[in-house]
PABAMAR-965057 format. One record per residue (C-alpha): residue number from 1; z, x, y. Coordinates in pm, whole numbers, plus 50000, padded with zeros to 5 digits. Layout:
! PABAMAR-965057
+------+-------+-------+-------+
| dogu |     w |     u |     v |
+------+-------+-------+-------+
|  NUM |     Z |     X |     Y |
...
+------+-------+-------+-------+
! end
This chain:
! PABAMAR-965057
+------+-------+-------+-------+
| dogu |     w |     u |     v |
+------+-------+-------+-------+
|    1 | 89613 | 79946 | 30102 |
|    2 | 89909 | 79918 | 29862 |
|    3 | 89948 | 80202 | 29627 |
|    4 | 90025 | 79967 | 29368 |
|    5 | 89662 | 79832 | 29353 |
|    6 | 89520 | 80182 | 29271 |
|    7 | 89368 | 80187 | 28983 |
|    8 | 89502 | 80362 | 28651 |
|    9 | 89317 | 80543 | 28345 |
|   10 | 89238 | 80294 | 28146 |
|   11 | 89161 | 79999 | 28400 |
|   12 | 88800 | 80075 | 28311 |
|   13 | 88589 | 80085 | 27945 |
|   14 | 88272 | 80234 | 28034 |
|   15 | 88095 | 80406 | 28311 |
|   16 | 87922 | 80144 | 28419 |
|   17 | 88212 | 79921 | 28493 |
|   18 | 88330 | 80243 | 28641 |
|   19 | 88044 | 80289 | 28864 |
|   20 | 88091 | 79930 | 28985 |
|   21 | 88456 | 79987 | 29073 |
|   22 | 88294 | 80259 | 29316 |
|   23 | 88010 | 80015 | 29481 |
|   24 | 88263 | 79770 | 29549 |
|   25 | 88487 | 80011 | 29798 |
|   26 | 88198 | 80122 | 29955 |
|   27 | 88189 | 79818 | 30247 |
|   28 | 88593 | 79913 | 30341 |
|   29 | 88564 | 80254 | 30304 |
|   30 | 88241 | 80238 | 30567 |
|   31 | 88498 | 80013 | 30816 |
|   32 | 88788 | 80214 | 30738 |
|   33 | 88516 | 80515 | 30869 |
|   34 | 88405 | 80348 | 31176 |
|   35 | 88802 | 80363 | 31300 |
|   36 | 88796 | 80712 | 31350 |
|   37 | 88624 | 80900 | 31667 |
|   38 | 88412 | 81098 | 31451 |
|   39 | 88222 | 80819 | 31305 |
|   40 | 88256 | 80557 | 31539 |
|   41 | 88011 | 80863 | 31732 |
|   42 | 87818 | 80909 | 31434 |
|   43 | 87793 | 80493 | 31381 |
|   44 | 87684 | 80420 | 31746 |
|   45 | 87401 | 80250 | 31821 |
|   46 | 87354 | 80059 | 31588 |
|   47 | 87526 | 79797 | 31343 |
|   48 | 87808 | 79958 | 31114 |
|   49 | 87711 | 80016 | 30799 |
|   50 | 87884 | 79837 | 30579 |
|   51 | 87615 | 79793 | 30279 |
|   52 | 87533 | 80050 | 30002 |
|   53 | 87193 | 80113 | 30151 |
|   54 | 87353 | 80197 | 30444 |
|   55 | 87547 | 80459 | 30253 |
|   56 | 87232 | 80567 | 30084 |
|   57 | 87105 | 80611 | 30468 |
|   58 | 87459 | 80824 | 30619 |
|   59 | 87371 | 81199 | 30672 |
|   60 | 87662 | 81416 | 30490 |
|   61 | 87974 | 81544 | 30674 |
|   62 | 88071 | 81926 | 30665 |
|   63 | 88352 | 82103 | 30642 |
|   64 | 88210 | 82249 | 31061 |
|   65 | 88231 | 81861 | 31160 |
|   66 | 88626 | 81867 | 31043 |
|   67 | 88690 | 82219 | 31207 |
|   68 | 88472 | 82115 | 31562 |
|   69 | 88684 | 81749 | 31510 |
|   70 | 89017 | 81912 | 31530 |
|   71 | 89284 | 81813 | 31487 |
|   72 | 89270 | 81437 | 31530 |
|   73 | 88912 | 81329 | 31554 |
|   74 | 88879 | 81205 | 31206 |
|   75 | 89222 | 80992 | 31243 |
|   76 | 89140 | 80662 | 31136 |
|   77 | 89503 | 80487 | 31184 |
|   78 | 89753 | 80524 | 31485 |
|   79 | 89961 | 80869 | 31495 |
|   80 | 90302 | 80635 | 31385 |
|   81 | 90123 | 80539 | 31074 |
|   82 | 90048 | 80919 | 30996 |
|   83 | 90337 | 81065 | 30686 |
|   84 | 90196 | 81474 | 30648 |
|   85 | 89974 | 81662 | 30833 |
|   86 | 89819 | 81992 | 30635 |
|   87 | 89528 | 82270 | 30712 |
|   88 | 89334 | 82408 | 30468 |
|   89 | 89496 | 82707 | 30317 |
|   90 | 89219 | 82986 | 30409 |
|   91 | 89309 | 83322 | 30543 |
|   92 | 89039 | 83358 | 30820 |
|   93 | 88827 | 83122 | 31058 |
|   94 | 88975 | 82806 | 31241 |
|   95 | 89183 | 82555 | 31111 |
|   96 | 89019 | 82241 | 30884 |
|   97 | 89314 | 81980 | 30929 |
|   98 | 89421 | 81663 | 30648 |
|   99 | 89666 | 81387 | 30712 |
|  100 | 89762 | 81117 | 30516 |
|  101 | 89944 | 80833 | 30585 |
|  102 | 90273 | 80729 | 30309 |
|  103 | 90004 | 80521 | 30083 |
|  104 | 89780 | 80806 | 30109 |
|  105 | 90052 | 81037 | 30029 |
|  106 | 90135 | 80834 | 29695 |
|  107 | 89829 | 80858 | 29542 |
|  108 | 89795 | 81198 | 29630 |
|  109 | 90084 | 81282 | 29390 |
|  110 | 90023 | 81043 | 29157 |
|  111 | 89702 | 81220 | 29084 |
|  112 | 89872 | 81575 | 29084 |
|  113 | 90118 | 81445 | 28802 |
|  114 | 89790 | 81377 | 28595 |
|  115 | 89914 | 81630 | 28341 |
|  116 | 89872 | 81623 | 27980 |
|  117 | 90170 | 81777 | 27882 |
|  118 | 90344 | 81531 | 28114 |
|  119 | 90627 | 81596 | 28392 |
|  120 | 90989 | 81503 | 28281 |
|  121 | 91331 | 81474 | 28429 |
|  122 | 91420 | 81733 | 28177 |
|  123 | 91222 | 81982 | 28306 |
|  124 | 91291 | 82278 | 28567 |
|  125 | 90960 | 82315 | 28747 |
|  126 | 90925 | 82622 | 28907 |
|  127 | 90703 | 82585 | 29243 |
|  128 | 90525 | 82934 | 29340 |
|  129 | 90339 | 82893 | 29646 |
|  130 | 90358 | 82922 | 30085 |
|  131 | 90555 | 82631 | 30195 |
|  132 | 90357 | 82591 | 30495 |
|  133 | 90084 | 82417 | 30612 |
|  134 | 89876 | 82451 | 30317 |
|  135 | 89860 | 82121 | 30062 |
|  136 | 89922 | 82243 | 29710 |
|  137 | 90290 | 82381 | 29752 |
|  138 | 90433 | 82022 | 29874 |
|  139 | 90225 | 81846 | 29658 |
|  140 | 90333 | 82037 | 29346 |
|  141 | 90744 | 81997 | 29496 |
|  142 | 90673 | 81648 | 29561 |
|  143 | 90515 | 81563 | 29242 |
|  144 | 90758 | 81716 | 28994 |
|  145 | 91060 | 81514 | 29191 |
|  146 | 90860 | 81206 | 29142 |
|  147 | 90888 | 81263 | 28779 |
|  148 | 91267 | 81304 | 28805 |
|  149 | 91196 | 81732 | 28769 |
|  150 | 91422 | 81942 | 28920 |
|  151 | 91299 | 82141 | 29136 |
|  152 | 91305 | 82505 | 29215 |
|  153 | 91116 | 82626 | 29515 |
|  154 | 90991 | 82969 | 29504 |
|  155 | 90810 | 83136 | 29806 |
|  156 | 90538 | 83293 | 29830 |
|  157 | 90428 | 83657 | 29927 |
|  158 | 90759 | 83686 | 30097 |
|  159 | 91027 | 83961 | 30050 |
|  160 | 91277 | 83673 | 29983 |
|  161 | 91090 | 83608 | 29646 |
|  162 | 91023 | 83957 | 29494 |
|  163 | 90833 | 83937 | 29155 |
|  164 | 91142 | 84103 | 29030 |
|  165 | 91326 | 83789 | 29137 |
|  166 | 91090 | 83576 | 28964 |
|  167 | 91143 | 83694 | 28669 |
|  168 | 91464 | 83696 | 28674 |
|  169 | 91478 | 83286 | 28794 |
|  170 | 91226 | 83235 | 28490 |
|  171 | 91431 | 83386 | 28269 |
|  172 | 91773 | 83323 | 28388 |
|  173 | 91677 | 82899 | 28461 |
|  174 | 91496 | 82871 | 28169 |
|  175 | 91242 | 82747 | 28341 |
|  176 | 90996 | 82501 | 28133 |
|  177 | 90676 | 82430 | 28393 |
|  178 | 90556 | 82664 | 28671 |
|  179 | 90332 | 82606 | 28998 |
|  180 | 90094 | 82885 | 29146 |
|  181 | 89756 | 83016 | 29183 |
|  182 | 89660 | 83171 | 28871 |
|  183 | 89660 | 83555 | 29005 |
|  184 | 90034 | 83512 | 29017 |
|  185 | 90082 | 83426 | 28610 |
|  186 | 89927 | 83803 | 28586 |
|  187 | 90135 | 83938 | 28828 |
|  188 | 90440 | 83739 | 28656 |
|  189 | 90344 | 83868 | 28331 |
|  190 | 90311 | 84244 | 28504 |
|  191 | 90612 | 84220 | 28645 |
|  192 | 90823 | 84120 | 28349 |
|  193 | 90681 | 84379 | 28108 |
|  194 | 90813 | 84671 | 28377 |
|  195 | 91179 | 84483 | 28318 |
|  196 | 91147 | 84528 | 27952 |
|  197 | 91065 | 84156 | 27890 |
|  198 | 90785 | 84027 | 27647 |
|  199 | 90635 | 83713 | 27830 |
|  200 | 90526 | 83565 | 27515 |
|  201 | 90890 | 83600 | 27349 |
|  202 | 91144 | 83613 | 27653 |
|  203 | 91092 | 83290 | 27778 |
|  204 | 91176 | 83040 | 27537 |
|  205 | 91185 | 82741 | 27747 |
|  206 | 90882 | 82775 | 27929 |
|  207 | 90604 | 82495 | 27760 |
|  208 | 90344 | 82511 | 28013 |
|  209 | 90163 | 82688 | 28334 |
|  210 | 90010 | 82456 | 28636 |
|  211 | 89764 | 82638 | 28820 |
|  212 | 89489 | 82589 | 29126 |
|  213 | 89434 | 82737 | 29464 |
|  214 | 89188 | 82975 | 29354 |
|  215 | 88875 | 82975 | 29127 |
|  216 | 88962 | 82978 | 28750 |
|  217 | 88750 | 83144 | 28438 |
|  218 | 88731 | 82979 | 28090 |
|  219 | 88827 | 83347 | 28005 |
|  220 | 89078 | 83432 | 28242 |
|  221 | 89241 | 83106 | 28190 |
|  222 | 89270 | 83174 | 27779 |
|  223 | 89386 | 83549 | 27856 |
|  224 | 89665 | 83415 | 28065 |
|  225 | 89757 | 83148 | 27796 |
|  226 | 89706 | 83425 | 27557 |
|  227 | 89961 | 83656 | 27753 |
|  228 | 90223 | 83420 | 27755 |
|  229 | 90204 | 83197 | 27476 |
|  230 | 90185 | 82838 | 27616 |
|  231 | 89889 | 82626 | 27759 |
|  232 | 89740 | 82669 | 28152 |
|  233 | 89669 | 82335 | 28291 |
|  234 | 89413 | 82393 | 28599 |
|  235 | 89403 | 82168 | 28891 |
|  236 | 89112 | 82159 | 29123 |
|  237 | 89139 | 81975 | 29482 |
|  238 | 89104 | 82048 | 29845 |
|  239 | 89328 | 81966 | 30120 |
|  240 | 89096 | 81705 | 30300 |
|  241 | 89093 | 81500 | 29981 |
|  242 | 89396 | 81612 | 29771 |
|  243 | 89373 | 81625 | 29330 |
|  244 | 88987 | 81615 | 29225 |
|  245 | 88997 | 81695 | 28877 |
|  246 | 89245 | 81807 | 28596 |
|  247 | 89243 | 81825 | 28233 |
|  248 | 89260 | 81522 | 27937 |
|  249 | 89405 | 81544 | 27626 |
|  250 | 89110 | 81660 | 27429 |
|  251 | 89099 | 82021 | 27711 |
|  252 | 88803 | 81844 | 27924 |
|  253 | 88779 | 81898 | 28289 |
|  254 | 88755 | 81478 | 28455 |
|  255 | 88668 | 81424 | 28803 |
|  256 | 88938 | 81177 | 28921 |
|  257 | 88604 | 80920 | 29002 |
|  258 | 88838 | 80646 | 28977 |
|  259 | 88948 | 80756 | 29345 |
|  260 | 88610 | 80947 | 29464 |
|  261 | 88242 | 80866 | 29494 |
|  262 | 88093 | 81183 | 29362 |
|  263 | 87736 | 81316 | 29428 |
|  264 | 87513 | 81610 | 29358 |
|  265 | 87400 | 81751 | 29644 |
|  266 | 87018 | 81977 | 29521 |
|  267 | 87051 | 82234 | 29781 |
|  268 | 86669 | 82329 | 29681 |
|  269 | 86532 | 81958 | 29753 |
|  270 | 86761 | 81821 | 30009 |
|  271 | 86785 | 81522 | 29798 |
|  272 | 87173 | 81377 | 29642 |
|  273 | 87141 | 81272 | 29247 |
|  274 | 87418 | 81094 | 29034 |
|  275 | 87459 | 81364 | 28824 |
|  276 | 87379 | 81774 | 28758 |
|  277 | 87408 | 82104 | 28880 |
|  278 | 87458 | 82157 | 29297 |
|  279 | 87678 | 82068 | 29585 |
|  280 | 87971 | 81842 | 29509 |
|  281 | 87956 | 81543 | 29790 |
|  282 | 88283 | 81331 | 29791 |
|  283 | 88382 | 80946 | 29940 |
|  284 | 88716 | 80880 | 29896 |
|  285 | 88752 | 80558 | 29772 |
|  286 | 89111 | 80452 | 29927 |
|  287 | 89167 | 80704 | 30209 |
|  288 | 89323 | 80536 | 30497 |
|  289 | 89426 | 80807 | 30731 |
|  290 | 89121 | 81029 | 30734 |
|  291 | 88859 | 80848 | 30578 |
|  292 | 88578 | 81057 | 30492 |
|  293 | 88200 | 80960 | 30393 |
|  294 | 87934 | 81165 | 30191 |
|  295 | 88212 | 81506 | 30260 |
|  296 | 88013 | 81787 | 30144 |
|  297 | 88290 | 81982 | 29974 |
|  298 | 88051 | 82294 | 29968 |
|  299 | 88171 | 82377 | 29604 |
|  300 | 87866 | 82454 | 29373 |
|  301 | 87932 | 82197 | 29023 |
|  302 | 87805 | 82062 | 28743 |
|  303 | 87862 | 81689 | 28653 |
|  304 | 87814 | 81517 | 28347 |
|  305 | 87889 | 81149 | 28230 |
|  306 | 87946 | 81218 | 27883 |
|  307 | 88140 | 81099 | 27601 |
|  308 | 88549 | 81249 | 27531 |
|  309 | 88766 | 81237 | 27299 |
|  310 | 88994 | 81115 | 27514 |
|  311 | 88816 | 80780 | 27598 |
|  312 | 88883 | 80812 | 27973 |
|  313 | 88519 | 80718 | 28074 |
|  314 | 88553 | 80980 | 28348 |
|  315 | 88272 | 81261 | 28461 |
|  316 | 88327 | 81566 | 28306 |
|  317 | 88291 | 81878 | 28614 |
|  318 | 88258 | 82234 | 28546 |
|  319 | 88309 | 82443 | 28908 |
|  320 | 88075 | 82673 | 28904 |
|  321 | 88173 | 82854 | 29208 |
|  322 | 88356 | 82781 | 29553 |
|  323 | 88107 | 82901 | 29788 |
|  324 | 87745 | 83051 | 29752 |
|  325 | 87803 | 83445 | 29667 |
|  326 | 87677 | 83730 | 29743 |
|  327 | 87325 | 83892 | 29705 |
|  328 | 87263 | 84168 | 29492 |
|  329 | 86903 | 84363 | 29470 |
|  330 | 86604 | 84084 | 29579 |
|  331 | 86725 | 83794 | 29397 |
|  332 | 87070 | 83792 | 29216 |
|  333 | 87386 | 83600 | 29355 |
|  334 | 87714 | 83725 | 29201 |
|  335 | 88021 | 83484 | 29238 |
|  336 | 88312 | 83557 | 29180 |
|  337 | 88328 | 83374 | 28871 |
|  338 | 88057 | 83534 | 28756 |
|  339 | 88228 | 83837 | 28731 |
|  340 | 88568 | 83739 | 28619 |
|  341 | 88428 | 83535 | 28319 |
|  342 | 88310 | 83947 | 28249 |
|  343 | 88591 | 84144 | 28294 |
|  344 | 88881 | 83876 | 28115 |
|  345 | 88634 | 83859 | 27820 |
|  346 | 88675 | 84234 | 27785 |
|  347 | 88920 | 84261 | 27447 |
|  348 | 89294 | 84184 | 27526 |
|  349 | 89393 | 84544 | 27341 |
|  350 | 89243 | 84736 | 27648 |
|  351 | 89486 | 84593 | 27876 |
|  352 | 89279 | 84484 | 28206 |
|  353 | 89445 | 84223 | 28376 |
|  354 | 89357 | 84355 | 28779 |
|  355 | 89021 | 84425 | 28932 |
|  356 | 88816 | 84371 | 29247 |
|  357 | 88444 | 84363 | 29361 |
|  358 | 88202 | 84481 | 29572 |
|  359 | 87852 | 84309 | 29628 |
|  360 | 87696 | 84605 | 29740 |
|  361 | 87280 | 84575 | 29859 |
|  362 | 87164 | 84762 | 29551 |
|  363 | 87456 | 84716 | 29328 |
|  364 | 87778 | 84618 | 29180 |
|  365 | 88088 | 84807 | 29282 |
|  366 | 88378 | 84648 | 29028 |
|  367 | 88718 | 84867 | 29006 |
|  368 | 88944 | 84786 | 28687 |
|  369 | 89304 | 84886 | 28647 |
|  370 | 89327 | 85044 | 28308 |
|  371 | 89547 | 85338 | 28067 |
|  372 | 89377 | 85627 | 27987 |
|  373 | 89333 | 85511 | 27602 |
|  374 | 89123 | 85222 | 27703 |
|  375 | 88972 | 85364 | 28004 |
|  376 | 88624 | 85428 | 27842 |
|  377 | 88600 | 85142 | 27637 |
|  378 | 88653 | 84909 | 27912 |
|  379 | 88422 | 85085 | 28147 |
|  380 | 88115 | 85059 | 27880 |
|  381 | 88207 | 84762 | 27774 |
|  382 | 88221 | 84548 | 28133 |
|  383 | 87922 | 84779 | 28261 |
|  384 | 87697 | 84660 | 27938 |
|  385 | 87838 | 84319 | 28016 |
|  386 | 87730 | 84267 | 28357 |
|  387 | 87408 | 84438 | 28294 |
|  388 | 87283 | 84184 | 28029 |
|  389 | 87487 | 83895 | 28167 |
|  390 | 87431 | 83940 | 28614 |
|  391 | 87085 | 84152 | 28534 |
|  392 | 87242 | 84343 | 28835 |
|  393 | 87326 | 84752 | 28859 |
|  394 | 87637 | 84793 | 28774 |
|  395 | 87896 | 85057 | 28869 |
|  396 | 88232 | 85019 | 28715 |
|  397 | 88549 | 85248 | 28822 |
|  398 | 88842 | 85275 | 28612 |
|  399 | 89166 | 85309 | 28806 |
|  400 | 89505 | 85414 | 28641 |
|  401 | 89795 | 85124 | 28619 |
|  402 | 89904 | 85082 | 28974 |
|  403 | 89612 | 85163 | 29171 |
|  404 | 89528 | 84770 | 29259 |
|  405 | 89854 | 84636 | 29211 |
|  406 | 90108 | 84867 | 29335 |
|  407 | 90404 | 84933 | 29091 |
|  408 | 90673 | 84891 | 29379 |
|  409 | 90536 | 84544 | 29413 |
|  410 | 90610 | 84462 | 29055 |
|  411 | 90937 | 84654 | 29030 |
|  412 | 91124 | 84674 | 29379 |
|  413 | 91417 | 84393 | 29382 |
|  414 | 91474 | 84385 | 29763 |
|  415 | 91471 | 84068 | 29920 |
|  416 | 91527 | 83984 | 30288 |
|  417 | 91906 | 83908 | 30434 |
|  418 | 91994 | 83731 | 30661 |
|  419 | 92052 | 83952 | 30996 |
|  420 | 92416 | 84019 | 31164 |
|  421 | 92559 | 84195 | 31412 |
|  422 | 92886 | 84320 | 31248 |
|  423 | 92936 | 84527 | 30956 |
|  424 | 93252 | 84620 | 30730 |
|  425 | 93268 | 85052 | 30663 |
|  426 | 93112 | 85046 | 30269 |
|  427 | 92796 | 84823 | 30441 |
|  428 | 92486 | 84964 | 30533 |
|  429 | 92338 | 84773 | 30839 |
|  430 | 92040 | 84908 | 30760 |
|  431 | 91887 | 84641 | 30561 |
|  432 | 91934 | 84426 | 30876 |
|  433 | 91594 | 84537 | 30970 |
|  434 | 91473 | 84332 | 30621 |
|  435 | 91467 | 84017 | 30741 |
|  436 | 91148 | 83886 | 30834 |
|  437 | 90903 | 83805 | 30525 |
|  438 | 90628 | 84065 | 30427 |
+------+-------+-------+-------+
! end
């Protein structure tokens, strides 16, 4: 494949021409397939497919077939012809491994740098995230040097990057875009208003927040836009596949369909439709390393072909949630969505920016961080809410400022040195033991 051939927005003029564009990778993407060990098992005995009623016919692969095919069963080209190797960026269970070869790679970030306030060599992109084996970090890096960006790589949960530090690199670098998962703009934001900082006024330079790793509200995506003045561009992907979806000029959500087959998996029937509410069900379209067919990305969605604004001729998805829930009573399922949609549309006077949940058999356990002025309020307000929204009990808990997100987290400065032996008589050798990251 040569990354030049990919297509671009505006190679296409309707949906249908679209929808073609899709048919006619099917046959390579089905050979591309039969390469791997995975599918040349799946395939055997019989002829390859290579038609699109033999798509039509090819059961769905899981995330479980990655994970029990790791962590080269899927390969589809020789190991010399493989550029980056990731795992999926969960906290618990065994690894789901991607790889892409140097074309693969290229389209990757081409798709990241989808962005409609653009990435430019005058900008100082800030990237937020574990630079490990987890996708988004490197993608974000690599993206924004693509563009000619420069480039300032910020860890991640590590006592090297304090949120005091952050701050003070936003501030200091006048730093124009940012990278991270969408729980650290609040934490940011947190953090800065405990220096004496207004994020909305103290940072100038800044024009724009990327975000993804992490489910995203319609309301807790305004609140953070709200909180610091300047627009949050969401990104929604997964490892295995790299940049699904991001945002047009006219604010709509596009599946990149141009490089994806998408389906609707109806968990209910068992049957896959064009369009609707269910299971997304992905075939990349140009994939060479780990070519995947009918990949059940497990995220409940809504698709739509509809007509933008923008004139891209692109689906429009709303994620609904990433994963199924959990019960409540008999018969409700509470996402997490669900209930941050709630608690971020609670007014922006009363101050709630941190909460968790419990899905409890009988109820709904949420705790809220909240001053003593607005601790009532918000308490009626979000139990009322989820009562006539979730039609689920309801218990909500108002913690005082710091209960959730401890103020030493927001406010401590100290970052890790690096360890010696030897020490001059004014050091203290006991920060040698702060080191390692936390």
């Amino acid at each position: 494949m040569s990354y030049e051939h990919l297509p671009q927005i505006g190679d296409w003029s309707s949906f249908e021409e679209l929808s073609s564009m899709q048919d006619e990778r099917i046959p390579g993407v089905l050979a591309r397939a039969a390469g791997s060990p995975f599918y040349a098992k799946r395939f055997s005995g019989r002829a390859a497919p290579g038609s699109l009623e033999d798509f039509a016919a090819i059961a769905l692969t899981t995330k479980l077939d990655l994970i029990q095919s790791y962590p080269f069963g899927m390969r589809a080209v020789p190991q010399s012809e493989l550029a980056m190797y990731f795992e999926t960026s969960g906290t618990s269970g065994p690894p789901t491994p991607a790889y892409y070869t140097e074309s693969d790679w290229r389209d990757v970030v081409e798709r990241y740098a989808r962005k409609t306030t653009g990435i430019h060599p005058s900008d100082i992109f800030f990237v937020r995230g574990p630079y490990a084996l987890g996708m988004s970090t490197h993608l974000a890096h690599q993206s924004g040097r693509s563009c000619g960006a420069t480039i300032v790589p910020g860890d991640h949960a590590s006592s090297i990057m304090p949120y005091p530090r952050v701050v003070q690199i936003l501030h200091d670098l006048g730093v124009t875009l940012t990278w991270c998962n969408p729980t650290d703009c609040l934490l940011w934001a947190a953090a800065a208003l405990r220096a004496g900082l207004d994020p909305r006024r103290d940072f100038p330079m800044l024009r724009a927040l990327f975000v993804g790793g992490e489910p995203l509200s319609v309301a807790r995506r305004r609140r953070i836009s709200e909180i610091w003045g300047v627009p949050v561009v969401d990104e929604y992907g997964c490892s295995e596949i790299g940049s699904l979806a991001g945002r047009c000029p006219a604010d709509s959500f596009h599946l990149w369909a141009d490089r994806v087959k998408p389906e609707i998996y109806d968990e209910a029937s068992g049957t896959l439709k064009p369009s609707g509410v269910g299971e997304l069900v992905l075939t990349p379209l140009y994939l060479e390393a780990m070519p995947l067919v009918r990949y059940n990305v497990h995220d409940r969605v809504e698709l739509s072909y509809e007509d933008c604004d923008c004139g891209w001729k692109l689906p429009i998805v709303t994620v609904l949630s990433r994963g199924h829930g959990h019960p409540v009573g008999d018969t409700a399922r509470i996402t997490g969505l669900g209930v941050e949609e709630l608690v971020f549309s609670l007014p922006a006077e009363l101050g709630v920016m941190f909460w968790r949940a419990k899905a409890e058999p009988d109820r709904l356990r949420v705790q809220i961080e909240a001053a003593d002025s607005s601790a009532e309020a918000a308490e009626a307000t979000l139990r009322d809410a989820v009562h006539d929204e979730l039609a689920v009990p309801c218990v909500v808990e108002v913690l005082p400022p710091g209960a959730l997100v401890p103020d030493d987290l927001l406010t401590n400065p100290r970052r890790a040195l690096k360890p010696r032996p030897l020490y001059g008589p004014d050091e203290s050798w006991e920060e040698a033991i702060v080191f390692t990251a936390s």
